[in-house]
C-alpha positions in Angstrom: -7.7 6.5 32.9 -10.8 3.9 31.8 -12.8 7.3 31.7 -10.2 9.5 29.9 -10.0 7.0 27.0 -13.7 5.9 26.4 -14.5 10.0 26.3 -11.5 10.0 23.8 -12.6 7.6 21.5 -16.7 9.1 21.6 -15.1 13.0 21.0 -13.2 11.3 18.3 -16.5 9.5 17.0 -18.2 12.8 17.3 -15.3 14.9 15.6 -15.5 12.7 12.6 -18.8 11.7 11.9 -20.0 14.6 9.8 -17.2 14.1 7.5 -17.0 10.5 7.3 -20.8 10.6 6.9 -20.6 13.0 3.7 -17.5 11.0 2.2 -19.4 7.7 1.3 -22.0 8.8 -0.8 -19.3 11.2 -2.7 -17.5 7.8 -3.2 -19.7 5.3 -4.0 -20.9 8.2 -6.4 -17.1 8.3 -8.0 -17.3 4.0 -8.3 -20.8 4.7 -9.8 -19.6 7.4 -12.6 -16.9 5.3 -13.4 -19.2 2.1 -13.8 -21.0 4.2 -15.6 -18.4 5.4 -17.9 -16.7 1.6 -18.9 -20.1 -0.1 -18.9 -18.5 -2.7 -16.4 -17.4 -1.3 -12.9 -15.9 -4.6 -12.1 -13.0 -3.9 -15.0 -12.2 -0.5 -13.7 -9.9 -0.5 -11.1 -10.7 2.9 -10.1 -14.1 2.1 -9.3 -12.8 -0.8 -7.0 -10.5 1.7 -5.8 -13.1 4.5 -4.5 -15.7 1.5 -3.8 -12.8 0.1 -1.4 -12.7 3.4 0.3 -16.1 3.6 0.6 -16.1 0.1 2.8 -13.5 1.4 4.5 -15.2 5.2 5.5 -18.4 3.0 6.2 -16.3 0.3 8.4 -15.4 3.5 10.7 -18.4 5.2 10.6 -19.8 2.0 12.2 -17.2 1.9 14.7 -18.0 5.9 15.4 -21.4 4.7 15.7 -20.7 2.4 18.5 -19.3 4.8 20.4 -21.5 7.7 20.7 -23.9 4.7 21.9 -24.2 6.4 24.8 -25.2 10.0 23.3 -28.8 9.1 23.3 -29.6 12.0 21.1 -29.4 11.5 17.2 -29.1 7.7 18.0 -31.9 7.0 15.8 -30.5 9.2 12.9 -27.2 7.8 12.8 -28.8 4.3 12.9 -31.2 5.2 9.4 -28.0 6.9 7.8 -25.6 4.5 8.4 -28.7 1.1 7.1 -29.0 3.1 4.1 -25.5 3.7 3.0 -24.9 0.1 3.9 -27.4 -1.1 2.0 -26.3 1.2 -1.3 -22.8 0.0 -0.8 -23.6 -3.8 -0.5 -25.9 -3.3 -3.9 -22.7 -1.6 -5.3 -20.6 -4.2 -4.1 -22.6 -7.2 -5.7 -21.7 -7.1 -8.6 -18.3 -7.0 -8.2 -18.4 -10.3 -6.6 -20.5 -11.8 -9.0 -17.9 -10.8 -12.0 -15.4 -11.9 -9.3 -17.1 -15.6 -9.0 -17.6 -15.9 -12.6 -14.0 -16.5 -13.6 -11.6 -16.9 -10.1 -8.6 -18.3 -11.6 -8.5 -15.1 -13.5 -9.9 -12.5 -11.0 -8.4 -13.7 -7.7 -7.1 -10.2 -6.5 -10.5 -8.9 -7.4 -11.9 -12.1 -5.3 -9.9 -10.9 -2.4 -10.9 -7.4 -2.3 -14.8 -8.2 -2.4 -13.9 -10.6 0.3 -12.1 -8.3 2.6 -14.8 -5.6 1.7 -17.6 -8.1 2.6 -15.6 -8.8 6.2 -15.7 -5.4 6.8 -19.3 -5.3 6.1 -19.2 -8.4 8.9 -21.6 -10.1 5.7 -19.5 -13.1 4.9 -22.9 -14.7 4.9 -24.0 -12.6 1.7 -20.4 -13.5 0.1 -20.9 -17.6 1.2 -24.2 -17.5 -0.2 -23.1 -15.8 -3.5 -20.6 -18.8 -4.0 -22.3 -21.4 -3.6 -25.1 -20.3 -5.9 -22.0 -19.4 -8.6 -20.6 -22.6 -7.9 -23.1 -24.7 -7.8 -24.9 -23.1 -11.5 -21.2 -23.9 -12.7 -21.7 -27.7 -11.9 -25.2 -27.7 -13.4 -23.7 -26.4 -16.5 -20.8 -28.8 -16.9 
């Protein structure tokens, strides 16, 4: 039964990784034009919107990639792919926070969704790091 279920969950991995694969840069794209298109991503919902999905397509792809571990061939491709789309959506995702920790008695929801993003990310450290250095130029500056 052990067997039947780990083969389930790496033909499942290996079913979906071409399409999960494609769907983040399409997406992070879409949060990108719209960014582009108010000036600001962090006002435009729908940016957070597709840049939300993105995280989310990225936070299984990772999980896929666990899985076919034990396909030893493209191991080394998934790996690059999946470092560079993490890397674009964490530099897509920076700001956001930023705009986020500039104001949080305002932008609390916003606060929330770049923390949950950043947990899915498993880079709470990047998010702790980013506060402190909002909070602590806001002290300087009082």
């Amino acid at each position: 039964k052990s067997h039947l279920q780990s083969s389930r969950v790496i033909l499942s991995a290996a079913a979906s990784w071409d399409e999960t694969i494609r769907s983040i840069p399409a997406l992070l794209a879409e949060a990108n034009d719209f960014s582009s298109d108010s000036h600001q991503q962090q006002h435009d919902p729908s940016a957070s919107r597709h840049l939300i999905e993105a995280v989310q397509a990225l936070s299984t792809l990772e999980a896929g990639e666990r899985a076919l571990r034990v396909m030893p061939s493209g191991r080394e491709e998934r790996t690059e792919a999946l470092t560079k789309l993490r890397s674009r959506t964490e530099g897509m995702l920076k700001p956001q926070l930023l705009h986020a920790l500039n104001k949080t008695e305002t932008r609390k929801a916003l606060l929330r969704q770049c923390v949950e993003m950043y947990r899915s990310l498993g880079k709470l450290d990047v998010l702790e790091l980013e506060y402190v250095k909002a909070r602590t130029g806001e002290v300087l500056g009082l």
